[in-house]
C-alpha positions as CSV (number, residue, x, y, z in Angstrom):
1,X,6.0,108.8,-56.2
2,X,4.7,106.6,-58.7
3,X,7.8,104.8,-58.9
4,X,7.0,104.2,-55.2
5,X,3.4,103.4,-55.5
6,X,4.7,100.6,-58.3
7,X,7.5,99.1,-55.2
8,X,4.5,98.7,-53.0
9,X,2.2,96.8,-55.3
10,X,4.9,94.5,-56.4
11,X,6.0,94.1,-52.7
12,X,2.4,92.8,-51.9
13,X,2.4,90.8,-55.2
14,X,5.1,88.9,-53.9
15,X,4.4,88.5,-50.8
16,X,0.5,87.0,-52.1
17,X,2.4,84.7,-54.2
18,X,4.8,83.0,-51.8
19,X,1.7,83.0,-49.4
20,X,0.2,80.9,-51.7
21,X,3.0,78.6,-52.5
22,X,3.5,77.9,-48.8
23,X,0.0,77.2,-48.4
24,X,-0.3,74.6,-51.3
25,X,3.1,73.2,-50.0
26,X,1.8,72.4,-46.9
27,X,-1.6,71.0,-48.2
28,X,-0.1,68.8,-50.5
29,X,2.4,67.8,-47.8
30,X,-0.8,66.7,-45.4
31,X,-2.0,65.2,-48.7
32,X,0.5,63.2,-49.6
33,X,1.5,61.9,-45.8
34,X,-2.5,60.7,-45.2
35,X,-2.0,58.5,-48.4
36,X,-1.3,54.6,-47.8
37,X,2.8,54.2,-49.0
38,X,3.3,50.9,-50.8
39,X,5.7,49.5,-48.1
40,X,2.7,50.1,-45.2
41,X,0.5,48.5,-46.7
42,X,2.3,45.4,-47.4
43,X,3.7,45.5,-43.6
44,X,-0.1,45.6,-42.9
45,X,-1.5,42.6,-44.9
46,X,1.6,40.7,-43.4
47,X,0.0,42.0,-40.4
48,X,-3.6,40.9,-41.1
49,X,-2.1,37.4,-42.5
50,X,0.0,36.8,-39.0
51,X,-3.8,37.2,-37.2
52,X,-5.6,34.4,-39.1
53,X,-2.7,32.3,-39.0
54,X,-2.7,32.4,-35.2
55,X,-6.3,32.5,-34.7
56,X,-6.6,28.4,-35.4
57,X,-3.8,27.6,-33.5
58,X,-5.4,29.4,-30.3
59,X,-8.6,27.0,-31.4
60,X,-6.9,23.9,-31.9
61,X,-5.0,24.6,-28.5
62,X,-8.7,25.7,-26.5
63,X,-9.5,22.0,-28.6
64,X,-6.6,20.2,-27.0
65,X,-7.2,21.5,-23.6
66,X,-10.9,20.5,-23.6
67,X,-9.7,17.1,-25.2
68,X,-7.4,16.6,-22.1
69,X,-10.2,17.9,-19.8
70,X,-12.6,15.1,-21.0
71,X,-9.6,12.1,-20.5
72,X,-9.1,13.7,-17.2
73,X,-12.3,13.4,-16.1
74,X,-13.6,9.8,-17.9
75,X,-10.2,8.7,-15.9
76,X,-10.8,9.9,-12.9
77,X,-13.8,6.8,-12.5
78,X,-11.9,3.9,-13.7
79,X,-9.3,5.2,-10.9
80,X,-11.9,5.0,-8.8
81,X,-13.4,1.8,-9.4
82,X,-9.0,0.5,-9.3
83,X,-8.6,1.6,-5.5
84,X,-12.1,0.8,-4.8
85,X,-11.1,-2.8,-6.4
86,X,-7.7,-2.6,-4.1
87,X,-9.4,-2.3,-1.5
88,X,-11.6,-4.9,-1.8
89,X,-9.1,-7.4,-2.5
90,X,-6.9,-6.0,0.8
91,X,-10.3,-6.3,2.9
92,X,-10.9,-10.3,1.5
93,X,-7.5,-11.2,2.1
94,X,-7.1,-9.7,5.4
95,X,-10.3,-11.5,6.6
96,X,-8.5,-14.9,4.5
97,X,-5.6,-14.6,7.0
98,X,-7.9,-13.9,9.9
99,X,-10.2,-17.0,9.1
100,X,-13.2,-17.6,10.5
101,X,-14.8,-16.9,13.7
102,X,-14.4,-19.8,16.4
103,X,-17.7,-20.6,17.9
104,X,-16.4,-22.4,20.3
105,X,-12.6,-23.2,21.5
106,X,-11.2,-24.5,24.8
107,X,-8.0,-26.6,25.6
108,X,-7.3,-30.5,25.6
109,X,-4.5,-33.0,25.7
110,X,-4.4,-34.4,22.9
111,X,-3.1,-37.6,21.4
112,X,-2.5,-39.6,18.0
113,X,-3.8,-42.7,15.8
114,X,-3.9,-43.6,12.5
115,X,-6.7,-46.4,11.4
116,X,-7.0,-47.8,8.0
117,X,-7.7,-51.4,9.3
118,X,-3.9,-52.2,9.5
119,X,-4.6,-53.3,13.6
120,X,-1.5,-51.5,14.0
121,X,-1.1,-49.6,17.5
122,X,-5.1,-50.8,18.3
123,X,-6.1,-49.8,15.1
124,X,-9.8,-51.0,15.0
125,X,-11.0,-50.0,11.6
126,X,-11.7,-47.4,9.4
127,X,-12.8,-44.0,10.5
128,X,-16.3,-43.6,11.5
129,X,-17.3,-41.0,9.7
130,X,-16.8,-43.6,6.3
131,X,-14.0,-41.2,5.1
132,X,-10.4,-42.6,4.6
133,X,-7.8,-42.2,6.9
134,X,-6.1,-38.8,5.7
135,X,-4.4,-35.9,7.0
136,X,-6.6,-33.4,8.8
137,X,-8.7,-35.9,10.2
138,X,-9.3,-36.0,14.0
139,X,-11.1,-37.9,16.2
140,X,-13.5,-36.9,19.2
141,X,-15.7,-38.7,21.6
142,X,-18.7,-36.6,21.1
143,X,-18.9,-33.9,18.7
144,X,-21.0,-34.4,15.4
145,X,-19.2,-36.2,12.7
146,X,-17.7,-33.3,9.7
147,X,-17.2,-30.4,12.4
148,X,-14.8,-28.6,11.5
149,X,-11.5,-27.8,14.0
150,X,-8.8,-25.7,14.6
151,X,-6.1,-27.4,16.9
152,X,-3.3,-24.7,17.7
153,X,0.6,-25.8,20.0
154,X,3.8,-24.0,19.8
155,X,2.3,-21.5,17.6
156,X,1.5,-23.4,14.9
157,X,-1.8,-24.4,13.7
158,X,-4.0,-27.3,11.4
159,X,-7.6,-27.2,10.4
160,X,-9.3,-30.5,9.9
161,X,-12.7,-32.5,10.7
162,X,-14.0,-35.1,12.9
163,X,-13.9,-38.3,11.0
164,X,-13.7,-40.7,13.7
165,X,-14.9,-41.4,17.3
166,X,-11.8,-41.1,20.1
167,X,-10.0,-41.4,22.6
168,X,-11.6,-44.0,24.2
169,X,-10.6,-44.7,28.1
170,X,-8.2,-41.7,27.8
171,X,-11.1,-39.6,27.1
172,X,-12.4,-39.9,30.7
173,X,-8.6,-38.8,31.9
174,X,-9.0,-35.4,30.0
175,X,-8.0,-36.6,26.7
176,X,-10.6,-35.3,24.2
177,X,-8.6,-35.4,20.7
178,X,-6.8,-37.7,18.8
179,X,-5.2,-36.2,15.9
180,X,-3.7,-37.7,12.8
181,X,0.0,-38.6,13.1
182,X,0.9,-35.9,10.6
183,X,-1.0,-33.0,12.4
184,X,0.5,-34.1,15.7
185,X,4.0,-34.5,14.6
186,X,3.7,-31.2,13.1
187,X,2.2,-29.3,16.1
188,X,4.7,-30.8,18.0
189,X,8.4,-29.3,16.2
190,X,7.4,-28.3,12.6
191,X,8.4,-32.0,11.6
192,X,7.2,-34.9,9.8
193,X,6.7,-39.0,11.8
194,X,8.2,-41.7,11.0
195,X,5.2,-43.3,9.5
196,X,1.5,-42.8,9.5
197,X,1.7,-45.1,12.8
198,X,5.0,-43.2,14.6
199,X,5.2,-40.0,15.5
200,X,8.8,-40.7,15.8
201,X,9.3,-38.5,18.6
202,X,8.6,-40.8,22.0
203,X,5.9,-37.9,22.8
204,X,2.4,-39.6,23.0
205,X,0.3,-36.5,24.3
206,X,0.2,-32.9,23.8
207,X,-0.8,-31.2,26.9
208,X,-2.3,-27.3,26.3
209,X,-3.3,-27.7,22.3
210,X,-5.8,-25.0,21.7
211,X,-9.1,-26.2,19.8
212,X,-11.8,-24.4,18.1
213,X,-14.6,-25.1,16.4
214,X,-15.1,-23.3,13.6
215,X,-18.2,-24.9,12.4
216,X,-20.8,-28.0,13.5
217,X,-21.1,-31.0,11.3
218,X,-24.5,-32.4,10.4
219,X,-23.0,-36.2,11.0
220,X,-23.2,-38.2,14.3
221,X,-22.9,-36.4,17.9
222,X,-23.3,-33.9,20.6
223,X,-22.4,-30.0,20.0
224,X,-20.7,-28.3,22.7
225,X,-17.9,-29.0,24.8
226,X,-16.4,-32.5,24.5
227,X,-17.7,-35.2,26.5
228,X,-15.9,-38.3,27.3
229,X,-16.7,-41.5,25.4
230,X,-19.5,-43.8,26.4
């Protein structure tokens, strides 16, 4: 009996003991797994170093994009103020090749002289406008000396002035321009006279050469459509 009684208490004895053990066990398991091991927390400051590291290259990249932005944007005018400039210069040229407005224009027969006081071909003088003989320089039998004229044939075309005072008799026959030898060889094939006194061609007149006026001189004369001489 007693040796039975002593079996028991031994028996729970035990059975306290290795209770106990298992408990502390386990609490210094939990213990020991919530403290920080060496190698974590190295593998966290790499961490932690890996942030800051990136953190100014994601500001220096926001800094590059706004950089960009701001050259985007201050280029975006002077592109602007290039095709504005463009087309500008398309516009002026485009109105260069038109030319200007005729304010008046008709059609003539025209003919061709050359005076510089050689008497040559009836020469009677120099032009009476007081300018030399020169290329571009027409003559008329009534508009104002210094208007300016476009004389078009064949589809080519000269621009010059009224310098002298022409044809004469002819003019009352429907002749109302006489053109500088150059101008009239020119409008007549593209080619060059002679001389200043031959066309070199056997033509005399141009019938059909288109005229306009493209501005009135202040000089001598009548505006409007040409009138014969005298």
């Amino acid at each position: 009996m007693q040796q039975r009684t002593i079996n028991r208490v031994l028996t729970g004895v035990t059975g306290a003991a290795l209770a106990g053990m298992l408990v502390g066990g386990v609490a210094a398991a939990s213990h020991d797994d919530s403290a920080p091991k060496p190698d974590r927390l190295l593998a966290q400051q790499q961490d932690m170093a890996a942030l800051k590291q990136k953190a100014p290259e994601k500001n220096t990249s926001s800094e590059t994009l706004a950089e960009s932005s701001s050259k985007s944007a201050s280029k975006k005018p002077e592109a602007k103020k290039t095709d504005a400039k463009v087309s500008a210069s398309r516009d002026a040229k485009k109105k260069a090749a038109k030319g200007p407005k005729a304010i008046l224009s008709g059609t003539t027969t025209a003919s061709y002289f050359w005076d510089d006081g050689s008497g040559i071909n009836g020469d009677t003088g120099a032009p009476a406008s007081g300018e030399p003989m020169q290329k571009g320089l027409f003559a008329s039998p009534s508009w104002p000396m210094n208007t300016k004229v476009k004389v078009t044939y064949n589809g080519r075309s000269v621009t010059g002035f009224i310098g002298d005072r022409g044809p004469g008799a002819p003019s009352h026959d429907g002749v109302m321009l006489d053109l500088d030898t150059y101008t009239f060889r020119y409008l007549l094939d593209g080619g060059k006279p002679d001389s200043k006194y031959d066309a070199g061609t056997g033509e005399g007149h141009l019938q059909g050469v288109k005229w306009e006026v493209l501005s009135w001189g202040s000089g001598a004369g009548t505006k409007g459509d040409p009138q014969p001489l005298g």
